[in-house]
C-alpha positions as CSV (number, residue, x, y, z in Angstrom):
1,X,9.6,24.4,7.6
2,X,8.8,21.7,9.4
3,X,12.0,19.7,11.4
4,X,12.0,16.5,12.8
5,X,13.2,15.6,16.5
6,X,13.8,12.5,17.2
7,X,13.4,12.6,21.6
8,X,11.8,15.2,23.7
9,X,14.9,17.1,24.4
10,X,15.5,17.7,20.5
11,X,11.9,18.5,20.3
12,X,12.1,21.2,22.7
13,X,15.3,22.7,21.3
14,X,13.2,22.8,17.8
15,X,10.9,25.0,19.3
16,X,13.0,27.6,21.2
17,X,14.4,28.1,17.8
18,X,10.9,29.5,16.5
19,X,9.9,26.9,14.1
20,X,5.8,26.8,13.7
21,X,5.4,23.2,14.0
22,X,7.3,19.7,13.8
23,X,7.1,16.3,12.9
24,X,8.7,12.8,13.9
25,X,11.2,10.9,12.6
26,X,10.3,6.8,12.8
27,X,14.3,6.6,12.0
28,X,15.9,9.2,14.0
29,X,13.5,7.9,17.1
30,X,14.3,4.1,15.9
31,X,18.3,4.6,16.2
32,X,17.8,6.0,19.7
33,X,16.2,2.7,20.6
34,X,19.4,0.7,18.7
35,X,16.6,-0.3,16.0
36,X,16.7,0.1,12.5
37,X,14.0,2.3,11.2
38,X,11.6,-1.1,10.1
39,X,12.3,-2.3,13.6
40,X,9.5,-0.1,15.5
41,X,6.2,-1.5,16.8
42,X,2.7,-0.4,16.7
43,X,2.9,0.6,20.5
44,X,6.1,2.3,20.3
45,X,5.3,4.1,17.3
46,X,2.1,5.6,19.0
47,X,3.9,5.8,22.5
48,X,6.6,7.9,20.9
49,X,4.1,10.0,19.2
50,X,2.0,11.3,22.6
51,X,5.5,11.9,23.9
52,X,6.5,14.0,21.2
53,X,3.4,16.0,21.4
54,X,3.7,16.6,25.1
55,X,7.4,17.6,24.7
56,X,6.4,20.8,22.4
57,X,3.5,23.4,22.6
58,X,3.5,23.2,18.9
59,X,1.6,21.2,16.2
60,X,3.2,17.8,15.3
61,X,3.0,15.4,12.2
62,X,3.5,12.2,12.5
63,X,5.7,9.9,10.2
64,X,3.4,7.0,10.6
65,X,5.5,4.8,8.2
66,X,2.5,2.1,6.7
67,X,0.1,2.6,9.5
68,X,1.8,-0.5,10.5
69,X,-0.5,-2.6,8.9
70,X,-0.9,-3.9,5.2
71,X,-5.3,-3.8,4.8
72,X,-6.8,-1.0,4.7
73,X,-9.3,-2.0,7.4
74,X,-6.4,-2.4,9.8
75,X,-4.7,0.4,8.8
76,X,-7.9,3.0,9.6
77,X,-8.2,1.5,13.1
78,X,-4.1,2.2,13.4
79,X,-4.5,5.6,12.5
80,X,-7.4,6.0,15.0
81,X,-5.5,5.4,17.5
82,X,-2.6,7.8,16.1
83,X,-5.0,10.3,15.8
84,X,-5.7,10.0,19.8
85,X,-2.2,10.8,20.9
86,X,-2.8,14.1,19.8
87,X,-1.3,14.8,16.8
88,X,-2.2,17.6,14.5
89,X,-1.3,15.5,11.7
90,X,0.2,11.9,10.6
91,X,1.5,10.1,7.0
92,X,1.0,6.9,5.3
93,X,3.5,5.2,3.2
94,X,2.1,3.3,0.2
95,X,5.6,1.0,0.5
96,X,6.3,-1.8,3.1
97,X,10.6,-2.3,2.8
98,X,11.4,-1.8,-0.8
99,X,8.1,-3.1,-1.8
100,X,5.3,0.1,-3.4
101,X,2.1,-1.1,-2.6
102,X,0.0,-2.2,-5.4
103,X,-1.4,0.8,-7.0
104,X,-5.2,0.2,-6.3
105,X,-4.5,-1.5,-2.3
106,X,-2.6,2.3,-2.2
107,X,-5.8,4.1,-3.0
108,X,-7.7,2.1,-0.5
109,X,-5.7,2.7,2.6
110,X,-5.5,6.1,1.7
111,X,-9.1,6.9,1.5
112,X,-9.3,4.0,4.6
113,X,-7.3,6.6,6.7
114,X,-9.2,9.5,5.5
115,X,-12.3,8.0,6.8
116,X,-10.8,6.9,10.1
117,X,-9.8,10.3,10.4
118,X,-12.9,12.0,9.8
119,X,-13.9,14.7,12.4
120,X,-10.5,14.7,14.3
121,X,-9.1,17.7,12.3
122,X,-6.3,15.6,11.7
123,X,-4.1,16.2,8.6
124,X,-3.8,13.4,6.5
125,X,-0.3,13.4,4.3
126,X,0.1,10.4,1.8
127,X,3.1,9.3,0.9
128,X,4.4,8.2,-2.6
129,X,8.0,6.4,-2.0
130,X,8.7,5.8,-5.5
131,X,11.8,7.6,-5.6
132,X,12.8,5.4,-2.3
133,X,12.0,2.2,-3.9
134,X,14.1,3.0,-7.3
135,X,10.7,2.7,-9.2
136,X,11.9,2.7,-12.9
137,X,10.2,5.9,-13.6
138,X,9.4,7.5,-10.1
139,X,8.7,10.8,-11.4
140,X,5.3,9.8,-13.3
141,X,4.4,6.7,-11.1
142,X,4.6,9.6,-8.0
143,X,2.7,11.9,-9.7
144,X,-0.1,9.2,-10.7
145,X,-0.3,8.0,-7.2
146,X,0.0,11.4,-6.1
147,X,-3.4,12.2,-8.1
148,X,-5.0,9.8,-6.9
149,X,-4.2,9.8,-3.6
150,X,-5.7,13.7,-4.0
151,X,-8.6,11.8,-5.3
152,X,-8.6,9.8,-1.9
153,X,-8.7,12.3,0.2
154,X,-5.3,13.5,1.2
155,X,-4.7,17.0,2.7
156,X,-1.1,17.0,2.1
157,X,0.8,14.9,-0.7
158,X,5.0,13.6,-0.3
159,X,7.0,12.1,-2.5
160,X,10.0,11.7,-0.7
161,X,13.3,11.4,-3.0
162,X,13.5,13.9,-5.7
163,X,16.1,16.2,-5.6
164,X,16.5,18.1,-9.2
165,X,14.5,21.5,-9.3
166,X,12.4,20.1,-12.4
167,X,11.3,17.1,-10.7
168,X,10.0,19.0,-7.7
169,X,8.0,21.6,-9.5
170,X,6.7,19.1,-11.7
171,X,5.2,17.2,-8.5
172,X,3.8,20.5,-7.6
173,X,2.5,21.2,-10.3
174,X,0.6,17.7,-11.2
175,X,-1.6,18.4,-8.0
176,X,-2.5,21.6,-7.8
177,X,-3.7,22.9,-5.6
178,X,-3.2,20.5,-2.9
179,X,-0.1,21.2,-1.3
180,X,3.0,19.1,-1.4
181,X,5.9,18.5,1.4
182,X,9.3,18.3,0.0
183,X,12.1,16.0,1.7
184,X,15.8,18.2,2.0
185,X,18.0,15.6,3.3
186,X,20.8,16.4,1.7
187,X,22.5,19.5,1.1
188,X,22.5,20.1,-2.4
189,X,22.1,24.2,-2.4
190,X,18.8,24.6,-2.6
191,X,17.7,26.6,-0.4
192,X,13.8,27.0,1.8
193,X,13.4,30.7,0.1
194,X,14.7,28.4,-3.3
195,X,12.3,25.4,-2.9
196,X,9.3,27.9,-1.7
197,X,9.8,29.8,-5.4
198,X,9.0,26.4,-6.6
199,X,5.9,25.8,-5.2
200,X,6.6,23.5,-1.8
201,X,4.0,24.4,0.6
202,X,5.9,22.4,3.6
203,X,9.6,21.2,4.1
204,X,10.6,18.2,6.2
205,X,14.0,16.6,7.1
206,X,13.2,13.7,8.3
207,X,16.3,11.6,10.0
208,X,18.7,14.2,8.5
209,X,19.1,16.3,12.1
210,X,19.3,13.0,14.1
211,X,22.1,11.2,11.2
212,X,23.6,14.8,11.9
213,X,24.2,14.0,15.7
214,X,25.1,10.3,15.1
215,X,27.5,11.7,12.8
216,X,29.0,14.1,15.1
217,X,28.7,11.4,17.8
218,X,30.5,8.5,16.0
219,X,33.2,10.8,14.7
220,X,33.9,12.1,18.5
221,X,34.1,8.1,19.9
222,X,35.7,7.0,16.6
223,X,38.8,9.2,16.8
224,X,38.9,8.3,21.1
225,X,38.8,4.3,19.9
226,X,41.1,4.5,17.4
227,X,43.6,7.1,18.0
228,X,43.3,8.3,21.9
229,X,42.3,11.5,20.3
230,X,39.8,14.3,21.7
231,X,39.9,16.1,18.9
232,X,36.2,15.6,18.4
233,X,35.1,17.5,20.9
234,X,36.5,20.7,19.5
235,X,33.6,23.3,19.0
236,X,30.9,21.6,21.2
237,X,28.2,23.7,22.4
238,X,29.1,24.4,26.6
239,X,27.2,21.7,29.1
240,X,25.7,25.0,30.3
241,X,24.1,27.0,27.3
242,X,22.4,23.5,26.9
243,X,21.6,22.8,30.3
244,X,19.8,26.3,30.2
245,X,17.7,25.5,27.7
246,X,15.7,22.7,29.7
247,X,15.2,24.6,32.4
C-alpha cells in the first residue's frame, strides 16, 4: 500500500502511520500550488520530488506524468534527472491531456527511460491511461500496451482506471509475472486484503487523500460563506495532537 502526500507535512503524517513507502501526487501537489494537474513544470516537478524524498525516511515513487517531454530522447534525459533527486522509483504516462500516445512512440519512451535509468536502481513503472482517456476498449488496448511495455523494460506496470474485479485480474493476469499497481480512488468496497486476493502487487491513491482535504476544506469555508455557519469544523482533529506530530 503505497499513499500519496501531496506536501511534506502529509508525507510525514503517512509515515508515522507505518506505511512501507509512498509516492507523489503531480495533482494533489499541483492544487497546493492553485494549478491544475497539467499546469506543473519540469523544475517543479523535480523540485517537488527531492522535497518529498527529504520529508520521509521511506522509499518514494514518483508520478512523473509524461516525463514532461513528448520524444523519447528528451524524455530519458527528464528521467535522469528524476532519477537524481533521489527517488526509489518514478512513472511514465504514455498519454499527454486526453491524447494516448501512439502505440509504437509508447514503446520507445518506455524502453528510452529504461535505459536512462540503467544502474540507478530506480524502479521504472509504465503507465497505460487508457481507461483515463475513454479509449473504446481500454481493457485490451491496456493490456497490449501493458505487454509491451513488459517487453520494454518496465519493472512495475499501471493502468490506472479500472474498477470492476474482472477487469483488474484480467490486467494481472495478461502480465504475469511482472507486477501491477492498482489505482483505488474511489470507494467502491473493495478492499487492500480484497484487491491483494486478486493479484495487485502495489496499491496507490493518487490525488484521492489530497481531493479528501480539499473536500473537507471547501465544505468548512463553503458553509462560513454562505450561511455564517461553523458547523464544518465539528470533528476536527485538536491543533495539538497535530502539532505533536511535527515535532
Amino acid at each position: 500500500m503505497i499513499p500519496n502526500p501531496w506536501d511534506p507535512g502529509s508525507a510525514r503524517a503517512l509515515s508515522q502511520l507505518g506505511f512501507k513507502a509512498l509516492a507523489t501526487t503531480s495533482a494533489g501537489f499541483a492544487f497546493s500550488r492553485g494549478l491544475p494537474d497539467t499546469g506543473l513544470t519540469l523544475d517543479q516537478a523535480l523540485a517537488h520530488a527531492a522535497d518529498i524524498v527529504d520529508s520521509a525516511d521511506l522509499p518514494v515513487s514518483c508520478d512523473f506524468q509524461n516525463a514532461y517531454a513528448d520524444s523519447p530522447e528528451q524524455a530519458a534525459l527528464h528521467v535522469a534527472r528524476c532519477a537524481a533527486t533521489g527517488v526509489a522509483g518514478l512513472s511514465v504516462e504514455d498519454a499527454i491531456g486526453p491524447k494516448l500516445y501512439d502505440f509504437t512512440l509508447a514503446v520507445e519512451r518506455i524502453a528510452a527511460a529504461r535505459q536512462a535509468l540503467t544502474g540507478t536502481g530506480v524502479l521504472l513503472t509504465a503507465r497505460a491511461e487508457c481507461f483515463l482517456t475513454r479509449h473504446p476498449d481500454p481493457l485490451n488496448e491496456s493490456i497490449r500496451r501493458l505487454r509491451a511495455y513488459a517487453d520494454a523494460g518496465a519493472d512495475v506496470l499501471y493502468a490506472p482506471g479500472p474498477r470492476r474485479r474482472e477487469e483488474i485480474a484480467a490486467i494481472v493476469e495478461a502480465v504475469h509475472p511482472k507486477p501491477v499497481n492498482v489505482l483505488m480512488g474511489w470507494n467502491d468496497g473493495l478492499t487492500v486484503a480484497d484487491l491483494a486476493a486478486l493479484g495487485a502487487r502495489r496499491i496507490s491513491v493518487g490525488s484521492s487523500l489530497a481531493r479528501t482535504a480539499w473536500t473537507a476544506f471547501l465544505k468548512a469555508a463553503t458553509g462560513i460563506a454562505s450561511e455564517g455557519s461553523f458547523a464544518g469544523f465539528d470533528g476536527l482533529k485538536p491543533f495539538a495532537e497535530i502539532d505533536a506530530m511535527f515535532r
